[in-house]
C-alpha positions as CSV (number, residue, x, y, z in Angstrom):
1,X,0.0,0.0,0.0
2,X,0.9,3.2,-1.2
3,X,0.9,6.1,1.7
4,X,1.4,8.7,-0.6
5,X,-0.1,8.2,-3.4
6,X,-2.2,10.9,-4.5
7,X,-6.9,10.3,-4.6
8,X,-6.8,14.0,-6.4
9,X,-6.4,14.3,-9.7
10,X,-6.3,17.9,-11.7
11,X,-8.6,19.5,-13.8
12,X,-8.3,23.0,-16.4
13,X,-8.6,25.8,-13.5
14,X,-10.8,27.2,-16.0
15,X,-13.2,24.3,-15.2
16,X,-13.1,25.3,-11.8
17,X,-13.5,28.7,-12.3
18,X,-16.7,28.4,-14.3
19,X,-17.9,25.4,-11.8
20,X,-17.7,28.1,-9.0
21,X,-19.2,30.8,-11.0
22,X,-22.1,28.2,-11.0
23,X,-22.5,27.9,-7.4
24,X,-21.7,31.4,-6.5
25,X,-24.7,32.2,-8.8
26,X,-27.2,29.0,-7.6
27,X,-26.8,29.6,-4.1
28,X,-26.6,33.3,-3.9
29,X,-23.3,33.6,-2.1
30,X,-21.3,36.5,-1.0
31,X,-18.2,36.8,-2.7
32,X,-16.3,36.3,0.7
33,X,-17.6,32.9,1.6
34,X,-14.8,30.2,0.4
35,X,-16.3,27.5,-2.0
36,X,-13.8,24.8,-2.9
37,X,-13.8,22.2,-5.5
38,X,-12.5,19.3,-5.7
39,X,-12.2,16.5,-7.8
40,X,-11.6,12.6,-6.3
41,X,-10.8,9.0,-7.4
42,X,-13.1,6.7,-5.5
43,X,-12.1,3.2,-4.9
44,X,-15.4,1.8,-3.1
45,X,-17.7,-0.8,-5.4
46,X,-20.0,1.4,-7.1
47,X,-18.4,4.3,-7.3
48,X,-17.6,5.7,-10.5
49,X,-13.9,6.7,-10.9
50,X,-14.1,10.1,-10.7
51,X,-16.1,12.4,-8.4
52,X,-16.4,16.0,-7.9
53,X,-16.7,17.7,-4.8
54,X,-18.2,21.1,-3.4
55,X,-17.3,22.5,-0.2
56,X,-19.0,25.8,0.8
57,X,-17.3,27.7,3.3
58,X,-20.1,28.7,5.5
59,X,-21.1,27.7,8.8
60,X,-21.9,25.4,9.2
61,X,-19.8,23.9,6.0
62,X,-21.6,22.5,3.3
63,X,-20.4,19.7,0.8
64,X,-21.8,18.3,-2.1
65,X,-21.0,15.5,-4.5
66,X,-21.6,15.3,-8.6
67,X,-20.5,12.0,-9.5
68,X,-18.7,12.8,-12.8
69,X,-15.3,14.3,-13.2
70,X,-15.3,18.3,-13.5
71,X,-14.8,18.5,-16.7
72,X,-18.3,16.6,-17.4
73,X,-20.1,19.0,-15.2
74,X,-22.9,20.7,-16.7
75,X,-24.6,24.2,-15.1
76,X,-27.6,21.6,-15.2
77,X,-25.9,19.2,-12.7
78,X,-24.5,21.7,-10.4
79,X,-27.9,23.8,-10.1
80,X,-29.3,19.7,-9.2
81,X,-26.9,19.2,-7.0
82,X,-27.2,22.4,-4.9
83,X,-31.0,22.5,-5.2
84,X,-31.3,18.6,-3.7
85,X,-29.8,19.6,-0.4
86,X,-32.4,21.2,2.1
């Protein structure tokens, strides 16, 4: 087993800008409030291989998960994603 073997893999930081341009705009958000985006190999059965993560800096913090890699992300599927969490 590998200790240090990266579960991140990188993605255009223009897809990351644009993906947080998309939540800045679904959820409303001040400009000051953190939102970090990550994207994730997942290992567990049933998982697809690449995931994409959103953490909102607020408080408390709030994470959501698209199960595609960032690059696949649609405005659709972020404005889905935000929305289905109360």
């Amino acid at each position: 087993m590998n200790l240090f073997q990266r579960k991140t893999t990188q993605t255009n930081p223009e897809t990351i800008a644009q993906l947080k341009i998309w939540v800045y705009d679904t959820l409303n958000l001040d400009t000051a409030i953190p939102v970090s985006i990550s994207q994730l190999r997942c290992t567990e059965p049933g998982c697809p291989p690449l995931e994409t993560v959103i953490a909102v800096m607020m408080q408390p913090p709030q994470t959501y998960k698209i199960h595609k890699p960032a690059s696949d992300i649609t405005h659709d599927d972020v404005v889905a994603s935000l929305q289905a969490h109360p």
